[in-house]
N, C-alpha and C positions, 0 to 999 in steps of 0.2 A: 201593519201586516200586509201591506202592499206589495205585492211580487213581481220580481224583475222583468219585464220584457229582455227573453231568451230563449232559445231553443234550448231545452232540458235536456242534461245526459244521465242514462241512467246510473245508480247507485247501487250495485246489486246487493252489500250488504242489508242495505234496507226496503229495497224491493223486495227481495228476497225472503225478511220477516214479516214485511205487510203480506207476503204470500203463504203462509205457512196454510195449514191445515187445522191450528187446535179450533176449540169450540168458543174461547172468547171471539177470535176472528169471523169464526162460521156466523155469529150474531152479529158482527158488526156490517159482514159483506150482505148479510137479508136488509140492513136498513139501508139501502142504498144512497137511496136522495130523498132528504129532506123533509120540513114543514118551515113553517115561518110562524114567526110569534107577533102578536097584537094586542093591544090594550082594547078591552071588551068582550075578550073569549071568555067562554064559562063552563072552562075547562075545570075540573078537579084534579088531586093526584091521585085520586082512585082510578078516578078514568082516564089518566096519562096511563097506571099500572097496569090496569086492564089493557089496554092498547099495545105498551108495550110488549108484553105477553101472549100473546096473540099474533103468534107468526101470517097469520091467514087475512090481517088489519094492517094497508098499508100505512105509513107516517103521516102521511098527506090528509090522513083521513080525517084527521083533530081539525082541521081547520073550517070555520065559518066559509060559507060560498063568497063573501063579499070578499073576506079575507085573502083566499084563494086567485079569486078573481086581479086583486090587487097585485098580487106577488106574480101571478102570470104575467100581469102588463110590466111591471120593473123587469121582468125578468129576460121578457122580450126584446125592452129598450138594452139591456144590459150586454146581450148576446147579440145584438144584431150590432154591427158595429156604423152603418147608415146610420140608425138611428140612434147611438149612443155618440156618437163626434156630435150633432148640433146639441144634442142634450148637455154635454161636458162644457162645449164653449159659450152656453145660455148661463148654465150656472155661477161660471166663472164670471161671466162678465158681473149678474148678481153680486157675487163678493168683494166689488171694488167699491172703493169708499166714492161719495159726490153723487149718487144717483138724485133724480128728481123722484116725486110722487109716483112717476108712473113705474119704475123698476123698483121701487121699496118694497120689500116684500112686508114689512109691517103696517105699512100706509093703506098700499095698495091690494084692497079689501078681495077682489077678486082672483091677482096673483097669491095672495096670501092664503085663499081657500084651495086654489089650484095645488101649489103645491103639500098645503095641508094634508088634501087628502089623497095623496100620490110618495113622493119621496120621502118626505118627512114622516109619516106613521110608519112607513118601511123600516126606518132606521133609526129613531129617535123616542126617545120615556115621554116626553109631555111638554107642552110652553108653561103649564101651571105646578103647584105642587101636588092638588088632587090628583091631575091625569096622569103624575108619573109613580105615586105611590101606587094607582090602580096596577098601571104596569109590571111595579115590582111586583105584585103580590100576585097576577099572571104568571109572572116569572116563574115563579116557587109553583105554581100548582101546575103546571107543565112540567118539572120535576129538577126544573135547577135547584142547585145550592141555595144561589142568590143571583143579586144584580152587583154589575162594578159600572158605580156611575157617577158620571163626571158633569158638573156645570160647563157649559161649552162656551164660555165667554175664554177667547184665546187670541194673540197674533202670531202670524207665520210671516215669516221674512221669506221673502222669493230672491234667490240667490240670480236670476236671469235679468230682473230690473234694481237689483239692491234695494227694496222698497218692504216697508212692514206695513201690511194688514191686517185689517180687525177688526170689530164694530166696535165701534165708541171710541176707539181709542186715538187720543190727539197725538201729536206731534209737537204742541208746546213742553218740553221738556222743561224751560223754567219755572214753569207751574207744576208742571208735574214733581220736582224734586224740593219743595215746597215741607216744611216740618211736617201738615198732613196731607196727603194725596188723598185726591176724591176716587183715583182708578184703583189705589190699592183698596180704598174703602170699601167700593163696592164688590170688588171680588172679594175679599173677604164676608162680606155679607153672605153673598151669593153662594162661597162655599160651605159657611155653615150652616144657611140653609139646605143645603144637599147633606152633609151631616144626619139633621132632623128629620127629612125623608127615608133615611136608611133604617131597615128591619134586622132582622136576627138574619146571618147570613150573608150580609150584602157587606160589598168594601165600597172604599171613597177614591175615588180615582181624579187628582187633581191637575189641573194646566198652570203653570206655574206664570205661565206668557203673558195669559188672562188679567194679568195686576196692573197690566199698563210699562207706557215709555219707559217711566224712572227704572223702575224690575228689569226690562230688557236691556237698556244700557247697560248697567250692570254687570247682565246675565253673557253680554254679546262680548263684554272686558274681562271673563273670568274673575267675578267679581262677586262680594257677598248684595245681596241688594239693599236698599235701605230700613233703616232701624224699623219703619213702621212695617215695613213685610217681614222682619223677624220676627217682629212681637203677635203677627199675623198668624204666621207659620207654629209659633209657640202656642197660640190660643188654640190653634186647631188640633195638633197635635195632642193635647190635654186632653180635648173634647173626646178624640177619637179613644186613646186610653181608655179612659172613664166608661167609655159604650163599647171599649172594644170590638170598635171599629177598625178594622186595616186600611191603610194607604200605599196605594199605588201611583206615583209620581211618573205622569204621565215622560215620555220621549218623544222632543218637539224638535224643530230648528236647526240643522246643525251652529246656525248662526248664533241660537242660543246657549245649545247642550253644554259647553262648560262650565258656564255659573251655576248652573241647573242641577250637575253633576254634583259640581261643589257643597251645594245646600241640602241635595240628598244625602249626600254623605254626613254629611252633620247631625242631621233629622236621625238615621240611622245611629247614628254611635249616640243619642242622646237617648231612644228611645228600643232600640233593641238591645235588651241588654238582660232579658229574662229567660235566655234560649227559645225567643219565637223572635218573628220579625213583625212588629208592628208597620213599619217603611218597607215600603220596596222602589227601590231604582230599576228603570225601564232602561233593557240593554238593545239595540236595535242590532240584529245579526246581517242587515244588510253594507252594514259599514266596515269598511275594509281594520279600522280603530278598535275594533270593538275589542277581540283577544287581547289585546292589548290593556285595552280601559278595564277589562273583567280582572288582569291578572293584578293591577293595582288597588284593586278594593278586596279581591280575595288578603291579598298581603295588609293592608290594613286591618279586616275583620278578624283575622289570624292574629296580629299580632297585639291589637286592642282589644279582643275578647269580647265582640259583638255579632249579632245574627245579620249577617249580608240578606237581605232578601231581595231575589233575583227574579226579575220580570223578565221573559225573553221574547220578542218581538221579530217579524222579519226586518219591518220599517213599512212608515207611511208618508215618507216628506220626499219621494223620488221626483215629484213632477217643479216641484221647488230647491232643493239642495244641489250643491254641487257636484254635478255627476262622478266625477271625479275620486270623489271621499268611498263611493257607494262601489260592491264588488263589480265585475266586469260582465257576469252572466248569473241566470236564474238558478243555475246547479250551483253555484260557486256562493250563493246567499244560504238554498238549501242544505250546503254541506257546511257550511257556519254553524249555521243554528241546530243542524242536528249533534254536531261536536260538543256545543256549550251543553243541548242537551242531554245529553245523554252522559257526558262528563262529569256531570255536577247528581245525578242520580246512582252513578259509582263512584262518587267522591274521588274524582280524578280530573283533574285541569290540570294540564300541563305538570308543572312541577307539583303543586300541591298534590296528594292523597299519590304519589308515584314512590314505589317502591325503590327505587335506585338511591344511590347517598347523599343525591344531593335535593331531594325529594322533604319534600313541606307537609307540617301536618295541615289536615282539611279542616278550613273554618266552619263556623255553624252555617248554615244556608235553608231558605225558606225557598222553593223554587214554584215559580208560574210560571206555565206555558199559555200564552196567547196567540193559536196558531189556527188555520183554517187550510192545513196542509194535511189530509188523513193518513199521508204515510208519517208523519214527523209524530202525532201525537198519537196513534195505537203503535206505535213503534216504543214509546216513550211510556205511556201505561205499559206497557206489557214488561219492559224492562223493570219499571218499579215494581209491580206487582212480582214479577218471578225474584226477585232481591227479597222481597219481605218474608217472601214464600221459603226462599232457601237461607235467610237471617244475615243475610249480607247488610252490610254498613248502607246506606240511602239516606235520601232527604226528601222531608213530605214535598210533595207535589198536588198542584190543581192548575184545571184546563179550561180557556173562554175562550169564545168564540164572540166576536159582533152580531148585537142586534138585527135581525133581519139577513142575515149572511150566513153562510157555511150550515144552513140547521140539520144538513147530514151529519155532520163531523161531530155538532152537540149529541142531534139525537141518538149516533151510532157508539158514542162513550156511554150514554146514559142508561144504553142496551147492554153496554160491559159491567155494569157498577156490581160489585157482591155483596157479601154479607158484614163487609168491613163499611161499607158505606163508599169506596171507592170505583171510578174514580169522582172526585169533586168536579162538578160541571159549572160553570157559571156564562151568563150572559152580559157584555158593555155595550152599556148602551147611553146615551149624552138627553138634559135634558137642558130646555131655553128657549128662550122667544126666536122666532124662526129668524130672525135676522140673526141670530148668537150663534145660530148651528148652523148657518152655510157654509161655512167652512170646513166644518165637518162632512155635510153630506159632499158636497165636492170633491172632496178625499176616498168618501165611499164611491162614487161610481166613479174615478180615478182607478180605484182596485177591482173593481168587475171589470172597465177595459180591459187592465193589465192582466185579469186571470180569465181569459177567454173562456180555457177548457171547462173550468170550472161552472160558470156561471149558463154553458150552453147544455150541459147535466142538469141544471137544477131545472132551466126552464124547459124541458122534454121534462122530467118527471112530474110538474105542475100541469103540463099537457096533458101528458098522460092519467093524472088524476081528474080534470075536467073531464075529460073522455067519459072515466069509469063514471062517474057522479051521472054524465045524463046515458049511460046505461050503453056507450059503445063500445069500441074496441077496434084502438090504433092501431 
């Protein structure tokens, strides 16, 4: 969900309905900015209801002092761009395989409490599986759906140095391609224990990278990956079924996305096949490929008689990927992704659901929006919503936002929701021994650089609420 560095142009047709007047809007523009979510609030959803309800109760208000406290100091390093450059290239360096004792953040007792209790509870479910279930079940009583969460044991290929990253992961490929792999073994472990963590609600959001050497070979040759990550992907897939659980296959690499694609698509035509989508493939709208890739699996799903389900993303791999592959400006990713979505909510892409003759019937399609863009997605409920409203053709939709990130965007959807239960709100959030998710968090304050405007909003409205709290007035 990473956003371009660009100067924005405007869009007036969607400027234009984020600016309307009805009264879904009039609630969504009182939530302005924000709260932040944490494992150990003792929050209910009566007392989310109550709050939310309560136009005279700002958002901010739910949050514990320590809480608060916290999200103001990210939120400062986030917005202040001084102190977000030494912070981005601390981390980074963090992420490189070889360190001694002294930069392990697993080792090194006192780095590992630092950032514990700073970046990591910002953005992150838990290192154990008690602290991340606590989490989810936080989640739900702040008034998400659910959690979509993901084992963060993953590699990212840096297209600048040619080189794959990742913890754990070797680089003996002859061992690795071995009848049984210890890297596929353990992420397989690993993600069925994220399985077993998951409640009523929640989806399973997997890194497919996460499996080791053998898998990314593979994955980097347009390639199926080895028999023992079939039979991986097949155990899991069951699992999910049986709990109906949904899976979202996460959008990694460009260096990977082929194979990746490839195996999604499989996973799909195996397992959707009951007019819902149990799989969804992550489509990244910052890639100039993407319309492209979307019109050949529509035509698939179309002509194989399976539910496409379609994850849409801006993208998160800009500070790695080939600049090249990625659109040229911030308007030109925002006006992708509002195409696919709002295309696929009037069953219209391109040729497919187009009335003209040479016009395609619309396949079945399960749609998520993962966006922290408040114009892309009450642009996007309000379109589904007035469709259902006037019996037009649509496809269900739900909306996430990350962990610790955008919690206007959630909590200003969660202020629209009616009496249908819409819209569906959910939280991603990653969970891992803090050596597993540096990668992760380095991606998140990646995307607060890159979304300045946004993140210099959040931290004034956390200001503004410490203010109120010790009883001033900024």
């Amino acid at each position: 969900m990473t956003r371009i560095l660009a100067k924005a142009t405007p869009r007036p047709g969607l400027v234009g309905l984020a600016r309307t007047s009805s009264p879904a809007l009039r609630r969504w523009q009182h939530v302005r900015v924000d709260s932040t979510l944490e494992v150990g609030s003792t929050h209910t959803n009566s007392a989310v209801s109550s709050s939310s309800s309560s136009s005279s109760t700002p958002p901010l208000a739910a949050l514990p002092n320590g809480v608060l406290l916290r999200s103001l100091l990210i939120a400062a390093i986030s917005s202040k761009p001084y102190l977000l450059g030494p912070s981005l290239r601390i981390l980074s360096k963090l992420t490189q395989p070889g360190h001694g004792l002294l930069l392990d953040v697993d080792r090194n007792v006192l780095l590992h409490r630092l950032l514990k209790l700073t970046f990591y509870k910002q953005f992150c479910a838990g290192e154990t599986g008690s602290e991340t279930q606590q989490t989810l079940r936080h989640m739900k009583d702040l008034g998400f759906r659910g959690t979509i969460l993901t084992y963060a044991k993953e590699t990212v290929f840096d297209h600048k140095t040619n080189k794959s990253h990742g913890l754990g992961i070797t680089t003996d490929l002859a061992q690795e391609k071995t009848q049984h792999c210890p890297t596929i073994e353990a992420w397989r472990k690993g993600t069925l224990e994220t399985i077993d963590l998951l409640g009523d609600g929640d989806y399973l959001a997997v890194k497919l990278s996460g499996a080791g050497p053998a898998v990314n070979d593979a994955f980097a040759a347009g390639e199926l990956p080895p028999a023992q990550m079939l039979a991986a992907l097949e155990e899991i897939g069951s699992k999910c079924r049986d709990r109906r659980v949904r899976i979202l296959v996460d959008g990694e690499s460009q260096h990977f996305q082929q194979g990746i694609l490839r195996v999604t698509m499989d996973l799909m035509r195996r397992y959707n096949r009951e007019g819902s989508a149990l799989v969804y493939n992550t489509y990244q709208a910052y890639l100039k490929s993407t319309p492209a890739t979307l019109a050949r699996h529509l035509e698939a799903a179309q002509r194989e008689g399976f539910t496409l389900g379609l994850k849409l993303v801006r993208g998160a791999y800009i500070a790695s990927d080939q600049r090249s592959l990625i659109h040229d400006t911030k308007a030109d990713t925002d006006a992708a992704f509002d195409a696919i979505a709002q295309g696929a909510l009037r069953q219209e892409i391109g040729a497919f659901g187009a009335s003209s003759p040479a016009g395609k019937p619309f396949p079945s399609v399960n749609l998520f929006l993962a966006s922290h863009n408040q114009a892309s997605v009450v642009a996007a409920h309000q379109l589904h919503r007035q469709r259902v409203q006037d019996g037009l053709p649509t496809v269900p939709v739900g909306f996430a936002q990350l962990h610790g990130m955008s919690d206007a965007v959630s909590f200003g959807l969660l202020k629209l929701k009616g009496s249908d239960g819409t819209p569906e709100v959910y939280k991603c959030s990653t969970w891992g021994k803090m050596g597993e998710c540096l990668a992760y968090l380095l991606r998140r304050a990646i995307e607060n650089r890159d979304a300045v405007g946004r993140t210099g909003e959040e931290f004034l409205a956390l200001k503004k609420e410490a203010w109120r709290r010790l009883g001033w007035r900024n």
